[in-house]
N, CA, C and O atoms as CSV, one atom per row, in Angstrom:
chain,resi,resn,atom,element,x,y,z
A,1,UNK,N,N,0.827,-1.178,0.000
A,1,UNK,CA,C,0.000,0.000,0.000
A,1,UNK,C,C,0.879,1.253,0.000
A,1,UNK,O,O,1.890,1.376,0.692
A,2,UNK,N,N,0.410,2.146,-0.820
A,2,UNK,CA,C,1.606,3.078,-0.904
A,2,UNK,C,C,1.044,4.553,0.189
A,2,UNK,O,O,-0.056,5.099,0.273
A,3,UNK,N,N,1.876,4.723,0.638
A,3,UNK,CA,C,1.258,5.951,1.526
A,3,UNK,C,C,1.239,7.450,1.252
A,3,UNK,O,O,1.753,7.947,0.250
A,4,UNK,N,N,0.652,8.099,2.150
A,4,UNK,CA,C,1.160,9.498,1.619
A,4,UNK,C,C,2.052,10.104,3.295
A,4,UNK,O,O,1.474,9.971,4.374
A,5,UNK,N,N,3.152,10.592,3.214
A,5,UNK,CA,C,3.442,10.958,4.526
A,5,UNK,C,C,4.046,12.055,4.851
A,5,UNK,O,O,5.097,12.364,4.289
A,6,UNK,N,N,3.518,12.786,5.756
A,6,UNK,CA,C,4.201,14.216,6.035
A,6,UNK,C,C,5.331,14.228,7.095
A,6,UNK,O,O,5.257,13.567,8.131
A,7,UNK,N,N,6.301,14.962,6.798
A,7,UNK,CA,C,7.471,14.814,7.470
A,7,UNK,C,C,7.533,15.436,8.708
A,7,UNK,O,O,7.535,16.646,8.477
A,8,UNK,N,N,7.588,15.218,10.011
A,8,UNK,CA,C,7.718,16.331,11.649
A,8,UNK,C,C,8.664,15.763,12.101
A,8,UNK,O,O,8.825,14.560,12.306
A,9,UNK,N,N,9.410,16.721,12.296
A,9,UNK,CA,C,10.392,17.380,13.001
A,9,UNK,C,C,11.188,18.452,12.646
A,9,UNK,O,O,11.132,19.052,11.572
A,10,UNK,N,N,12.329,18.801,14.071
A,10,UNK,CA,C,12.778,20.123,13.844
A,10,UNK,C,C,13.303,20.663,12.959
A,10,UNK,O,O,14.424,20.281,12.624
A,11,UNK,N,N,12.591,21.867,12.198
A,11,UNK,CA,C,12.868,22.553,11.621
A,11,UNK,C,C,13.833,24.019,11.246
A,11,UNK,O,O,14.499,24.036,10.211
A,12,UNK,N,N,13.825,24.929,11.969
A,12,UNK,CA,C,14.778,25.739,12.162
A,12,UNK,C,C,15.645,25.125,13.290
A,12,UNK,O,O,15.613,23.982,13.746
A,13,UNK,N,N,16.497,26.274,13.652
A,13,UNK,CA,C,17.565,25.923,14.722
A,13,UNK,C,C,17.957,27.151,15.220
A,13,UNK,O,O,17.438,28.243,14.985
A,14,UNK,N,N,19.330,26.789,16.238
A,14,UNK,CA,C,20.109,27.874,16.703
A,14,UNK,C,C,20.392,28.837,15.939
A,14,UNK,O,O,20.190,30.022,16.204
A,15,UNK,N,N,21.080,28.225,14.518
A,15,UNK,CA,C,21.648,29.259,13.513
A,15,UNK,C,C,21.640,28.654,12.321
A,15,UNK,O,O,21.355,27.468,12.491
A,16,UNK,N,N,21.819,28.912,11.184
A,16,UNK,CA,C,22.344,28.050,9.733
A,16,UNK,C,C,22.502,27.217,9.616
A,16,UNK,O,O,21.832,26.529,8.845
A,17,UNK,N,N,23.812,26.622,10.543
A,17,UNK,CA,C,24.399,25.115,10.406
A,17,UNK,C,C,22.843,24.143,10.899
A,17,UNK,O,O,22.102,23.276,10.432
A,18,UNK,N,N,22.974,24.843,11.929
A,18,UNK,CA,C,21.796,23.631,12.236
A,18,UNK,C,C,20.174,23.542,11.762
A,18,UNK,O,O,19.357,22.703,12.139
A,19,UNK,N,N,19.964,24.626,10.850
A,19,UNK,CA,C,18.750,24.343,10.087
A,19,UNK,C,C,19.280,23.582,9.106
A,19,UNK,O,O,18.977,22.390,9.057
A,20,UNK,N,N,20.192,24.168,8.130
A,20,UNK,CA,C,20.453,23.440,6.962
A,20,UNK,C,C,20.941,21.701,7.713
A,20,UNK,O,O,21.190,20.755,6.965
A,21,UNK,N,N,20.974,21.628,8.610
A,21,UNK,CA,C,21.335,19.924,9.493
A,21,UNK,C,C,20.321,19.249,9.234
A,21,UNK,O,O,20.235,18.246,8.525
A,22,UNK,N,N,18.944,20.194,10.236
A,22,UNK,CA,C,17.580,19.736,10.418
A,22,UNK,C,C,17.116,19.232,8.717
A,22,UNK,O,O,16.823,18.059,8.489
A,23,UNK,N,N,17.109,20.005,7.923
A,23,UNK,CA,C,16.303,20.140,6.190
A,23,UNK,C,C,17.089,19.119,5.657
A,23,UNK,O,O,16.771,18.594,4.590
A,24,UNK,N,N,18.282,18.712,6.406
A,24,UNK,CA,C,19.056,17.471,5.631
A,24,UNK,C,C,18.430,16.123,6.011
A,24,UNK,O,O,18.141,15.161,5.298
A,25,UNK,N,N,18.297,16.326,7.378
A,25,UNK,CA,C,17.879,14.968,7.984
A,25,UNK,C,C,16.389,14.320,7.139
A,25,UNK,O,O,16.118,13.267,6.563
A,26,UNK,N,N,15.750,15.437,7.406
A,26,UNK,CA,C,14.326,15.334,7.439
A,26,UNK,C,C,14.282,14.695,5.442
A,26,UNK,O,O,13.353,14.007,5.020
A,27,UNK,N,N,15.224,15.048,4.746
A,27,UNK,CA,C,15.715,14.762,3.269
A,27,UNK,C,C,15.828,12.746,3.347
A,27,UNK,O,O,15.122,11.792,3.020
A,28,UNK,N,N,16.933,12.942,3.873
A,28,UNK,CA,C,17.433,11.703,4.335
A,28,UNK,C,C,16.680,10.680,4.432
A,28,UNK,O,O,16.788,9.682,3.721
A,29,UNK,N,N,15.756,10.860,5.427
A,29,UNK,CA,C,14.332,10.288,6.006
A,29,UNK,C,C,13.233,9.904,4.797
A,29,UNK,O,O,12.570,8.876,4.656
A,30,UNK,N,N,13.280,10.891,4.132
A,30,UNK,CA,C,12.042,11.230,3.015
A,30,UNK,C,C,12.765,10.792,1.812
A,30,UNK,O,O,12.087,10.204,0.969
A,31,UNK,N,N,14.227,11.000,1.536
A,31,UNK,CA,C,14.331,9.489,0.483
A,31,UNK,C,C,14.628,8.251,0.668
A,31,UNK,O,O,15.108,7.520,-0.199
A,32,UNK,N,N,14.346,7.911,1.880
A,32,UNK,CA,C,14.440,6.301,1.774
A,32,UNK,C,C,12.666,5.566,1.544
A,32,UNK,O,O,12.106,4.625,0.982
A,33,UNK,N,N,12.335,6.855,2.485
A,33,UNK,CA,C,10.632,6.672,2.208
A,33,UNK,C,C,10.087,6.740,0.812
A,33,UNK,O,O,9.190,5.900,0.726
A,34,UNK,N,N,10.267,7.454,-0.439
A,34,UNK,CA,C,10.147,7.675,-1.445
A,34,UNK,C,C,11.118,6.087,-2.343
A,34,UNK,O,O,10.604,5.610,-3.354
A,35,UNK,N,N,11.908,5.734,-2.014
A,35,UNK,CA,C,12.632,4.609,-2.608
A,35,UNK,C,C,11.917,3.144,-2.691
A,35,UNK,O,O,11.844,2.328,-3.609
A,36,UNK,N,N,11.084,3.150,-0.442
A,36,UNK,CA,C,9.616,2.260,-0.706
A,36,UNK,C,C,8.509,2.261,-1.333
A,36,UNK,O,O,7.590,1.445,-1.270
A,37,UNK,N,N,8.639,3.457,-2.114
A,37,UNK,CA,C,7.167,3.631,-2.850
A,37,UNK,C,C,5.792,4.743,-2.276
A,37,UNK,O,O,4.584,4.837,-2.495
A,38,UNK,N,N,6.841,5.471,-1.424
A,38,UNK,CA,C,5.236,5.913,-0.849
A,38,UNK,C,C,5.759,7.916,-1.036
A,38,UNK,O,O,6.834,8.516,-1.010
A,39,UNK,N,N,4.825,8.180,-1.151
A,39,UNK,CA,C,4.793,9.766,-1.662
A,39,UNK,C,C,5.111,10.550,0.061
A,39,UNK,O,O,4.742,10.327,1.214
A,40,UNK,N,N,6.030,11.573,-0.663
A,40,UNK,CA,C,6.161,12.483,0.833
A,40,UNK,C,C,6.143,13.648,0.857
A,40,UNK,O,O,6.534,14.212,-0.165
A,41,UNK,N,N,5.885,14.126,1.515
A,41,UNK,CA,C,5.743,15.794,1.912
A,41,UNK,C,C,6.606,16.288,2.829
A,41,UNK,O,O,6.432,15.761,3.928
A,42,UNK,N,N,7.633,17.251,2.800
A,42,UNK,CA,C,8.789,17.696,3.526
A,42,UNK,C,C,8.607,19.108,4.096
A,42,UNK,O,O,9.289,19.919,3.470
A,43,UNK,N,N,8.191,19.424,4.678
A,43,UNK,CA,C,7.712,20.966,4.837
A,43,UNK,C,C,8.948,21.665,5.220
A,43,UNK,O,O,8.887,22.893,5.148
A,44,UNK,N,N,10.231,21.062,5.674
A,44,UNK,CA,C,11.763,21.826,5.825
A,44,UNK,C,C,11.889,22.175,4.570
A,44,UNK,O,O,12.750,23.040,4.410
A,45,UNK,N,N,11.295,21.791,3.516
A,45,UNK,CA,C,11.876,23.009,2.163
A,45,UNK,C,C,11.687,23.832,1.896
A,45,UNK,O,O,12.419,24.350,1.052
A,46,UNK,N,N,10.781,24.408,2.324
A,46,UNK,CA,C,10.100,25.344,2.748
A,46,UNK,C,C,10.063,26.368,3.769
A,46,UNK,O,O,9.240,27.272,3.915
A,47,UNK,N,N,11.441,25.982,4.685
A,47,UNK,CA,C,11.373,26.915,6.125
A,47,UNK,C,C,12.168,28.095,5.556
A,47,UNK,O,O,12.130,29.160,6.174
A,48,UNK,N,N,12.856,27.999,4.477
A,48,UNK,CA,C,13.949,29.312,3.953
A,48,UNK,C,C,12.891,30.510,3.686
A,48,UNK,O,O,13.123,31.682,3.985
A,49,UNK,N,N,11.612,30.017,3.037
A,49,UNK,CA,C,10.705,31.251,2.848
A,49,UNK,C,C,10.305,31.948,3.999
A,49,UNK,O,O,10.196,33.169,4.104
A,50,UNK,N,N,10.080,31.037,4.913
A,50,UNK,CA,C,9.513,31.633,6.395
A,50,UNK,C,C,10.148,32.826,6.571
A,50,UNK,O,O,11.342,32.730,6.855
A,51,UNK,N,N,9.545,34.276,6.454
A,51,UNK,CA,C,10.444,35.486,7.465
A,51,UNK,C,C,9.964,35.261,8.944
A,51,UNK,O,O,9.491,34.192,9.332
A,52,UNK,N,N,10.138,36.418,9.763
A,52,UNK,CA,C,10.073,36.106,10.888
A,52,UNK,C,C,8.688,36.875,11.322
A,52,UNK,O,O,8.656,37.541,12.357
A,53,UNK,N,N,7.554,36.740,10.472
A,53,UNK,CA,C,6.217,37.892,10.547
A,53,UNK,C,C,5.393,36.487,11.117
A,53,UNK,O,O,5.434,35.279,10.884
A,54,UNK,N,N,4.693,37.331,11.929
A,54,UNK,CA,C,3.858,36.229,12.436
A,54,UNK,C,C,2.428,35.808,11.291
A,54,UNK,O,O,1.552,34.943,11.309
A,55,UNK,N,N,2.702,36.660,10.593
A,55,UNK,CA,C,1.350,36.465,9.114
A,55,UNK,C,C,2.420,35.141,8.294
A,55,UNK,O,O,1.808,34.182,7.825
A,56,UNK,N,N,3.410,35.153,8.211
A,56,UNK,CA,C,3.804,34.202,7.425
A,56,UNK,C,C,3.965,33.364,8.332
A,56,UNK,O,O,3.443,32.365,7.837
A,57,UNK,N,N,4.397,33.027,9.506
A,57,UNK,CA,C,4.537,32.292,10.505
A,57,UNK,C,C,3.163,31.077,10.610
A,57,UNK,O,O,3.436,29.906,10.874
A,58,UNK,N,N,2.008,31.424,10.421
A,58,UNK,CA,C,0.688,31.332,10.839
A,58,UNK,C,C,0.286,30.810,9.196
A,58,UNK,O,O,-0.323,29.751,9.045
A,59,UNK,N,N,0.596,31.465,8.282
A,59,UNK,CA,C,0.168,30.727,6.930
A,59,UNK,C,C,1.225,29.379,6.602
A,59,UNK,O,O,0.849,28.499,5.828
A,60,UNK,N,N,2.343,29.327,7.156
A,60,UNK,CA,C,2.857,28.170,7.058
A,60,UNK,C,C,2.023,26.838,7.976
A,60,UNK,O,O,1.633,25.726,7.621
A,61,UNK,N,N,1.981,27.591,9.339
A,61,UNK,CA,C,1.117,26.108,9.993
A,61,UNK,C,C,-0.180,25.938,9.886
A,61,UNK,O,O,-0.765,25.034,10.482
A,62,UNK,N,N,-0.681,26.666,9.228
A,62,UNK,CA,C,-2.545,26.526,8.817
A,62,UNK,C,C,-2.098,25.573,6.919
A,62,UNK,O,O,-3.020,25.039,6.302
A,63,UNK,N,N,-0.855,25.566,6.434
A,63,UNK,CA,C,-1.138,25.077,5.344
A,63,UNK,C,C,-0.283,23.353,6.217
A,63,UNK,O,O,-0.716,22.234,5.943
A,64,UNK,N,N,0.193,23.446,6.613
A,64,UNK,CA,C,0.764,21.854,7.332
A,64,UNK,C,C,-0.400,21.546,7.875
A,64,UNK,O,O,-0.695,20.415,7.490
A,65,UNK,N,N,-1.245,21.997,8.605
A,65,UNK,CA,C,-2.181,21.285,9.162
A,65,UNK,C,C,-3.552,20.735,7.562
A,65,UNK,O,O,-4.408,19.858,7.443
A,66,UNK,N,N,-3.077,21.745,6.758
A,66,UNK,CA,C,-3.976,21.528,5.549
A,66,UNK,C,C,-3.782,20.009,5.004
A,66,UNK,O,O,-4.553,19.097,4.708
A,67,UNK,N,N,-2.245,20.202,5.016
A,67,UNK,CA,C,-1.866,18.846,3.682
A,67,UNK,C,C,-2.021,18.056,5.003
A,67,UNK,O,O,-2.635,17.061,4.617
A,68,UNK,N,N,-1.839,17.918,6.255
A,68,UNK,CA,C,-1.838,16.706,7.211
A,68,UNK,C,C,-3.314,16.231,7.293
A,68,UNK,O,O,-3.570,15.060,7.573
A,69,UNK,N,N,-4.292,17.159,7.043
A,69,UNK,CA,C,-5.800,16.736,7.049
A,69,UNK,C,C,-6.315,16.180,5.968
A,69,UNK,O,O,-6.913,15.110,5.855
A,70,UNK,N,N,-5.966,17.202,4.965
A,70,UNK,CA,C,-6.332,16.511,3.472
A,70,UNK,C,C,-5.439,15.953,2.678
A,70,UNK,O,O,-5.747,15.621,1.534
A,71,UNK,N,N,-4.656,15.838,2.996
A,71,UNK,CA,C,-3.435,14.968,2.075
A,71,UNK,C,C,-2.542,13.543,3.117
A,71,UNK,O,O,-2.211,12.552,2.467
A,72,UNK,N,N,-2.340,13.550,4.093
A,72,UNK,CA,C,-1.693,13.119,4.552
A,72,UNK,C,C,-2.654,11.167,5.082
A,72,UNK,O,O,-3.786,11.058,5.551
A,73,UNK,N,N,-2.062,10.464,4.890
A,73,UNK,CA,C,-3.022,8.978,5.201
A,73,UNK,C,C,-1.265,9.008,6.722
A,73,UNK,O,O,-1.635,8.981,7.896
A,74,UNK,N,N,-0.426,9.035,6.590
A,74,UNK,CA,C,0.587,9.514,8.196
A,74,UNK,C,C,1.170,10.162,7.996
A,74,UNK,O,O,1.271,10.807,6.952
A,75,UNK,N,N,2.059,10.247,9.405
A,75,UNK,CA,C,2.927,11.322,9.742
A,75,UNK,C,C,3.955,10.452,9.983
A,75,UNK,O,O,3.716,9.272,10.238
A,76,UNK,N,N,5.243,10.950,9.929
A,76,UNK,CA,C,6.351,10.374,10.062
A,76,UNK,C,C,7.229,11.702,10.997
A,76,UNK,O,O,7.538,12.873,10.778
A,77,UNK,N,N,7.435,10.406,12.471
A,77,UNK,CA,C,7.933,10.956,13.478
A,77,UNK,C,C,9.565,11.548,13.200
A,77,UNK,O,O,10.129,10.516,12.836
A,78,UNK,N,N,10.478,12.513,13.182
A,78,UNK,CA,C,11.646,12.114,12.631
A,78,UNK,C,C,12.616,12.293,14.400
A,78,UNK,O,O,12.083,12.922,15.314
A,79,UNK,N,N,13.846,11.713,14.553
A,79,UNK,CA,C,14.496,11.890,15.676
A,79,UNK,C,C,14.432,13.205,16.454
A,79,UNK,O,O,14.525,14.235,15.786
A,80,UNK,N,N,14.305,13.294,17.595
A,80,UNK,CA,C,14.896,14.797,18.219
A,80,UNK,C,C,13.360,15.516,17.756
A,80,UNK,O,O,13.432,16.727,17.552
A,81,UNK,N,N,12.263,15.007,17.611
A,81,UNK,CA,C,10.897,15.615,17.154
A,81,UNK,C,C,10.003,16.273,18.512
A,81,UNK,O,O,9.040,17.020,18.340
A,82,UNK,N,N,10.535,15.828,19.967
A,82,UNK,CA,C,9.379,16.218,20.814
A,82,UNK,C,C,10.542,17.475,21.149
A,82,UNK,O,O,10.236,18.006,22.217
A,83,UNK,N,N,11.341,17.874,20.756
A,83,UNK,CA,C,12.015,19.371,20.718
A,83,UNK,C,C,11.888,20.645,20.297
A,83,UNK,O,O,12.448,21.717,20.527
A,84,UNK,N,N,10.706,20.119,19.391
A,84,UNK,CA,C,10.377,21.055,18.170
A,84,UNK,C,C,9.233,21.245,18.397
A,84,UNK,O,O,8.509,20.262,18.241
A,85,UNK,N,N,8.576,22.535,18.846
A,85,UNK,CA,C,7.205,23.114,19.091
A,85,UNK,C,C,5.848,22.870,18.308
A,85,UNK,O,O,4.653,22.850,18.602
A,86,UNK,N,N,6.664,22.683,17.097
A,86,UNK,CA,C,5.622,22.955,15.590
A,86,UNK,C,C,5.619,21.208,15.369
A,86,UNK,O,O,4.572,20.650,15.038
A,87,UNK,N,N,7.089,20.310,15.621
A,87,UNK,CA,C,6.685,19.169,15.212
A,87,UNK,C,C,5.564,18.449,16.468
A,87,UNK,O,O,4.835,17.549,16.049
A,88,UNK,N,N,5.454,18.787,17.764
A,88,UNK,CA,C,5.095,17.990,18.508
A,88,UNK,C,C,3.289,18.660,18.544
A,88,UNK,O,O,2.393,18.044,19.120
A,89,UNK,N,N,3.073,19.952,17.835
A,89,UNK,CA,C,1.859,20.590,17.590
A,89,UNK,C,C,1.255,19.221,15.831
A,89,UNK,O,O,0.124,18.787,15.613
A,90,UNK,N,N,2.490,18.982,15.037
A,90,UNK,CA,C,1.505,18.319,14.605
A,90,UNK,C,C,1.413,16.657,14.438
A,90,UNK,O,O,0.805,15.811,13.781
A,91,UNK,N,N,2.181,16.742,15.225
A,91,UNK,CA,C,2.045,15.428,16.418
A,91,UNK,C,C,0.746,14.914,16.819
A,91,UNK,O,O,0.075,13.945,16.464
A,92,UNK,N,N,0.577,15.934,17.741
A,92,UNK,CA,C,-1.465,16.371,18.296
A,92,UNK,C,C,-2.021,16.151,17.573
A,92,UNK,O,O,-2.805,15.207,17.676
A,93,UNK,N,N,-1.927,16.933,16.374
A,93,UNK,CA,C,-3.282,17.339,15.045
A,93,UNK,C,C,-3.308,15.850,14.790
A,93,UNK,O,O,-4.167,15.168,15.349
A,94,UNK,N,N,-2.224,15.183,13.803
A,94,UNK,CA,C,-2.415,14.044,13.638
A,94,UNK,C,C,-3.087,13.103,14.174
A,94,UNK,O,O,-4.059,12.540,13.671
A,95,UNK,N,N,-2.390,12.798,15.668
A,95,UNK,CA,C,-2.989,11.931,16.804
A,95,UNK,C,C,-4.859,12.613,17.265
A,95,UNK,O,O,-5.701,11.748,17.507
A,96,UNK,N,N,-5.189,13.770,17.314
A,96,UNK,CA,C,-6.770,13.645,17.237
A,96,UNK,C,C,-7.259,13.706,16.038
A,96,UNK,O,O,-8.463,13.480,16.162
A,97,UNK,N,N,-6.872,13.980,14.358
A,97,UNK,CA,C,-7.648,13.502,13.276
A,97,UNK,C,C,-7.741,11.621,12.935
A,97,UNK,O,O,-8.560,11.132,12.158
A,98,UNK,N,N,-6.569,10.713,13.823
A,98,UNK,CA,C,-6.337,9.416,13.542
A,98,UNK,C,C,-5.984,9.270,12.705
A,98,UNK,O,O,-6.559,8.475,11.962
A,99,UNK,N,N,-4.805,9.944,12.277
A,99,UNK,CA,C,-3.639,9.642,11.400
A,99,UNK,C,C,-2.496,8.794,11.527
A,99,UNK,O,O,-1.597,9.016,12.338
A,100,UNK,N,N,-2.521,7.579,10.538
A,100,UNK,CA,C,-1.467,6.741,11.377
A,100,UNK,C,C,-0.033,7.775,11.747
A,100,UNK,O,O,0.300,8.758,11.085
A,101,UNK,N,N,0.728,7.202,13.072
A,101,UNK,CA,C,2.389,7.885,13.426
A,101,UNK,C,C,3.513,6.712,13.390
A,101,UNK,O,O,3.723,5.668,14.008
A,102,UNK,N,N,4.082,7.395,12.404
A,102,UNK,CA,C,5.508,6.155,12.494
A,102,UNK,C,C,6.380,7.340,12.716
A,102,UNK,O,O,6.384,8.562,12.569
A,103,UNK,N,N,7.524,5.816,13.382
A,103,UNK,CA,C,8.743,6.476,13.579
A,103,UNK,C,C,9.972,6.046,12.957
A,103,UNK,O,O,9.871,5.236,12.035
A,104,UNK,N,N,11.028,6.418,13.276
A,104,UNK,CA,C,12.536,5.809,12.830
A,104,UNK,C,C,12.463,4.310,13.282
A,104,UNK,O,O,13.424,3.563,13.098
């Protein structure tokens, strides 16, 4: 069965090194998943657009909660995920719409 799966975990960081770390991992993760056959959604490709306005802040997690409701059949837990504010928010969402959660 092929899935569809959205990627959580941390996304920004301290500084550079460690976002561009985070957007690697979360890569990493999402092509081995893509190699089994199942479609993924990475929302770290996406964190470079993020400025720091809370209007863009707020249209990024109203559209993750979008594709996790209407697009997403799971979520895929990634390491170091209950660190991350936004991954463990759609953690929640997932876990009360009954979205399957895998992990590493």
């Amino acid at each position: 069965m092929i899935k569809r799966i959205f990627i959580a975990g941390p996304k920004s960081g301290k500084n550079s090194k460690e976002q561009i770390r985070n957007i690697k991992i979360a890569n990493e993760h999402a092509k081995k998943l893509v190699e089994e056959g199942h479609y993924v959604y990475v929302p770290h490709n996406i964190i470079g657009y993020i400025k720091n306005s809370e209007s863009q802040k707020k249209y990024f997690v109203n559209l993750s909660k979008s594709i996790i409701k209407n697009w997403a059949t799971h979520i895929y837990m990634l390491p170091n995920w209950k660190t991350s504010a936004g991954a463990v928010a759609e953690y929640n969402y997932a876990k009360k719409l009954k979205i399957k959660i895998l992990r590493e």
